[in-house]
C-alpha positions as a Python dict, from the first residue, in 0.01 Angstrom:
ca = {
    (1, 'X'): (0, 0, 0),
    (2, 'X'): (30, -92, 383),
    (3, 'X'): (281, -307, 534),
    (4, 'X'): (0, -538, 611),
    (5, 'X'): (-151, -564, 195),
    (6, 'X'): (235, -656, 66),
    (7, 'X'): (221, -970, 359),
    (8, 'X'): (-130, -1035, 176),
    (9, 'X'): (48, -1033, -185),
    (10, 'X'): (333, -1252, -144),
    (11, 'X'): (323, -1599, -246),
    (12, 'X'): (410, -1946, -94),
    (13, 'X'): (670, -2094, -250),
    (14, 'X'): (422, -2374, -365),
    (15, 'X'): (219, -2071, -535),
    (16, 'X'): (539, -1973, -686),
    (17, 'X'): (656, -2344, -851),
    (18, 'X'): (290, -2370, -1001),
    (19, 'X'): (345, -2021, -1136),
    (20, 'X'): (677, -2145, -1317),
    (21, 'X'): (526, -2470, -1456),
    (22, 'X'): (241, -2283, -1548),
    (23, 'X'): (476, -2025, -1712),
    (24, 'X'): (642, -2307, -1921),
    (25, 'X'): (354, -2499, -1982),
    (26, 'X'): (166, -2189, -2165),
    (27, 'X'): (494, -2137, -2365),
    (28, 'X'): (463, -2479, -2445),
    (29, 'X'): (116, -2468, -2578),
    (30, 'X'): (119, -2160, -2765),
    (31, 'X'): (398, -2308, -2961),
    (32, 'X'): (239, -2579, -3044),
    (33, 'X'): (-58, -2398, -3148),
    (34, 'X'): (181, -2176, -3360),
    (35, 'X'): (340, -2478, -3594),
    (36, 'X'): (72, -2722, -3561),
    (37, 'X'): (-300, -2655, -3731),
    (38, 'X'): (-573, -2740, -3484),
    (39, 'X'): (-728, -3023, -3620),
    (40, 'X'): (-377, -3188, -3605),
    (41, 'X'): (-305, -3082, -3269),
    (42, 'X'): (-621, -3164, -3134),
    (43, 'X'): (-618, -3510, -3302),
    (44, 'X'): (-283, -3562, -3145),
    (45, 'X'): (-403, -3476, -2795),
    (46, 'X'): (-724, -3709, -2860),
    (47, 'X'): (-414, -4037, -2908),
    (48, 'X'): (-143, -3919, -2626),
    (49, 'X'): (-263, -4096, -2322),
    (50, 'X'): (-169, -3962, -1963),
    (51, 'X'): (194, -4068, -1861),
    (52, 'X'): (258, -3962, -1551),
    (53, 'X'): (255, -4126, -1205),
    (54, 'X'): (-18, -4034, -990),
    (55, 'X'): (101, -3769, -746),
    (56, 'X'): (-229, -3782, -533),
    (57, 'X'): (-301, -3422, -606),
    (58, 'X'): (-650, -3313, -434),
    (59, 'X'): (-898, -3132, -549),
    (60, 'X'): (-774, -2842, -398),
    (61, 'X'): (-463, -2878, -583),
    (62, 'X'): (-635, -2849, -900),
    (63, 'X'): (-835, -2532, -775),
    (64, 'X'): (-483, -2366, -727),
    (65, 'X'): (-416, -2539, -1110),
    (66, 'X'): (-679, -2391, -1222),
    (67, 'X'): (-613, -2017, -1054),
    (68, 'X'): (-228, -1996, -1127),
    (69, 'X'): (-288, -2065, -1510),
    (70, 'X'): (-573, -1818, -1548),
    (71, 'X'): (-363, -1578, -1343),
    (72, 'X'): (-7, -1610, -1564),
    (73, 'X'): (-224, -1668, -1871),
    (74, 'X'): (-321, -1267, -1831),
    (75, 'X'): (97, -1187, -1778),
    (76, 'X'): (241, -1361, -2082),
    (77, 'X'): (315, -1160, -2323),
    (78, 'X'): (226, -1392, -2599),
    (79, 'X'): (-182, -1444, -2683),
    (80, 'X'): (-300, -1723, -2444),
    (81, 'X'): (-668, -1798, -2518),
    (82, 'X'): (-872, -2057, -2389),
    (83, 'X'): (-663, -2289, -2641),
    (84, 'X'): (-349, -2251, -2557),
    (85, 'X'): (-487, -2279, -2155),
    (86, 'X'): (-667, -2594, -2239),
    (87, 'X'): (-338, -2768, -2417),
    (88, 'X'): (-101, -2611, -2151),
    (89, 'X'): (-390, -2786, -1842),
    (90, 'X'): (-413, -3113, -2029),
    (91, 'X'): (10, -3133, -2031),
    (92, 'X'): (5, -3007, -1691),
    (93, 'X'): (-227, -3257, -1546),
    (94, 'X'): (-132, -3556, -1756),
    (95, 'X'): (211, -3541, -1656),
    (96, 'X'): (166, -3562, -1277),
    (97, 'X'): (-78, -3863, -1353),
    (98, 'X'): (-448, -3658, -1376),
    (99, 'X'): (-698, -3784, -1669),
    (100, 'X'): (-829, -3425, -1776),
    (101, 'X'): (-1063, -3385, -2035),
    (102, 'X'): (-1069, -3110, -2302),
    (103, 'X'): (-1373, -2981, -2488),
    (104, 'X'): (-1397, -2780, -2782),
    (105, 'X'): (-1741, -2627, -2766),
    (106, 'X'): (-1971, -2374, -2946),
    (107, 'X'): (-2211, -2098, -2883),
    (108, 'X'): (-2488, -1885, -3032),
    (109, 'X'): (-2581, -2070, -3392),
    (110, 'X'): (-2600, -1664, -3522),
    (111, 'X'): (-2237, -1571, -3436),
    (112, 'X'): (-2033, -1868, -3460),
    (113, 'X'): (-1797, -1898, -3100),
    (114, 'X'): (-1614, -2154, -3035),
    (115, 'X'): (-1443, -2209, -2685),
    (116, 'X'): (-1159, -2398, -2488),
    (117, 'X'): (-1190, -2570, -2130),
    (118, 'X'): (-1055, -2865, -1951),
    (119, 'X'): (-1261, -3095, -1701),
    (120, 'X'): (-1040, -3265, -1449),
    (121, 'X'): (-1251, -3521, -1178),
    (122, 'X'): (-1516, -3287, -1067),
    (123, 'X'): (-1292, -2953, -1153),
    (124, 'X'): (-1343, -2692, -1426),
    (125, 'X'): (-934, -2646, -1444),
    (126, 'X'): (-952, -2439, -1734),
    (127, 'X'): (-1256, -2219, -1954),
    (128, 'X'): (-1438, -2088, -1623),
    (129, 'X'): (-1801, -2141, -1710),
    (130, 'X'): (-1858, -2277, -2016),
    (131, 'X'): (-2251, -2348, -1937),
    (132, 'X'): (-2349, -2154, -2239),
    (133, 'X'): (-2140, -2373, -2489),
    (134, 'X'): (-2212, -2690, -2643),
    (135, 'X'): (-1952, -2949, -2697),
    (136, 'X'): (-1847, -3061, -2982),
    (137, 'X'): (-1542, -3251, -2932),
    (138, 'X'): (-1433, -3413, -2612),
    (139, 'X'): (-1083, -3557, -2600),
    (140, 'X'): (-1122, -3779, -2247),
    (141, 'X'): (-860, -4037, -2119),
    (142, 'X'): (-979, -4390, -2227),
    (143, 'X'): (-1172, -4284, -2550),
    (144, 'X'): (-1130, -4523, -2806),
    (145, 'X'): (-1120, -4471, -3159),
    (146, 'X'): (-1463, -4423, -3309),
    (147, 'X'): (-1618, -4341, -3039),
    (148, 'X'): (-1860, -4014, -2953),
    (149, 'X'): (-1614, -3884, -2684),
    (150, 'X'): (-1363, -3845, -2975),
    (151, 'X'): (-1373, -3615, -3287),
    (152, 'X'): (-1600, -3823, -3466),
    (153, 'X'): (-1889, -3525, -3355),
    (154, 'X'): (-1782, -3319, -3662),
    (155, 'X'): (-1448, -3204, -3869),
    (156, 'X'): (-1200, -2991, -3674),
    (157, 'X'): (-1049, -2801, -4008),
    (158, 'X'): (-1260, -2547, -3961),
    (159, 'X'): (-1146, -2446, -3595),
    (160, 'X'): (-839, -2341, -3716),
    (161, 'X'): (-965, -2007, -3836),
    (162, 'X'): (-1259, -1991, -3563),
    (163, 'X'): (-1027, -2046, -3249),
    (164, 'X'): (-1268, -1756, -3026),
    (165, 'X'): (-1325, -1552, -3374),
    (166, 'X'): (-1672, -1488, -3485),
    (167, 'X'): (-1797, -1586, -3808),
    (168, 'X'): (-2164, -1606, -4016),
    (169, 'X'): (-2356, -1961, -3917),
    (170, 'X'): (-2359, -1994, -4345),
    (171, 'X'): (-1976, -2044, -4327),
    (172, 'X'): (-2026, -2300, -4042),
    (173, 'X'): (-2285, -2479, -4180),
    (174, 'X'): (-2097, -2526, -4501),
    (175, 'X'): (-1773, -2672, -4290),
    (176, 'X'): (-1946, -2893, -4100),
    (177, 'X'): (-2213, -3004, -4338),
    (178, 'X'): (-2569, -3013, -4237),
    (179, 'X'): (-2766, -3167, -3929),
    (180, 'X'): (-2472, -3080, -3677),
}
């Protein structure tokens, strides 16, 4: 490596802090994820409204978000899926005053997948592209209860075992019930 490609490497010290928080924030999900079933957690992130005062964070900002996470996500040395980067965005953003929204979606009726991201104005923060999956729960700042941006789209039980894991569309089917 050349005098010139270490320069490249080294971060800002703004790179850096988003690093830490996004450090802490995984941590922070993945235990949650660890004590907490899904469906619980999930419904629990579906009541807890956004807190935080509005920092005026640009869109740019969340880019960097968005790029940090993914980036420590692959350096922990705990499992952070598209869960645990989801829960650890939607603290991340709600506490500096952002109104993410988290999906749970699905793909491919024939090998059940199920899948993780985090919309935040006109940002994908976390999930890259998740074009191929259809949502079935959106958690979204404002949603009240009983309506279709919440839960109410099907039962969350079965998630806990699916979380990114394959299993037969039978086993789905009977979760969910039919016409879903």
């Amino acid at each position: 490596m050349s005098i010139r490609d270490e320069a490249d490497v080294r971060l800002s010290w703004h790179t850096w802090r988003y690093a830490v928080r996004a450090f802490c924030e995984l941590l922070r999900a993945r235990v949650r994820v660890l004590v907490c079933p899904t469906s619980d957690l999930l419904q629990i992130y579906q009541r807890t409204k956004h807190t935080g005062q509005s920092s005026g964070t640009s869109a740019l900002d969340l880019e960097l978000i968005a790029q940090v996470l993914a980036a420590v996500a692959r350096r922990v040395p705990w499992r952070a899926d598209c869960l645990v980067q989801a829960l650890a965005a939607v603290n991340w953003l709600r506490r500096y005053g952002h109104k993410p929204t988290l999906v749970i979606g699905i793909a491919n009726a024939e090998n059940f997948v199920a899948h993780a991201w985090v919309r935040c104005e006109d940002v994908i923060v976390t999930g890259g592209t998740a074009q191929s999956f259809t949502p079935i729960w959106v958690a979204s700042p404002g949603a009240t209860s009983g309506s279709h941006d919440e839960h109410s789209i099907m039962d969350l039980g079965h998630l806990d075992a699916v979380n990114h894991d394959r299993v037969s569309a039978a086993e789905v089917q009977h979760e969910i019930g039919p016409g879903v």
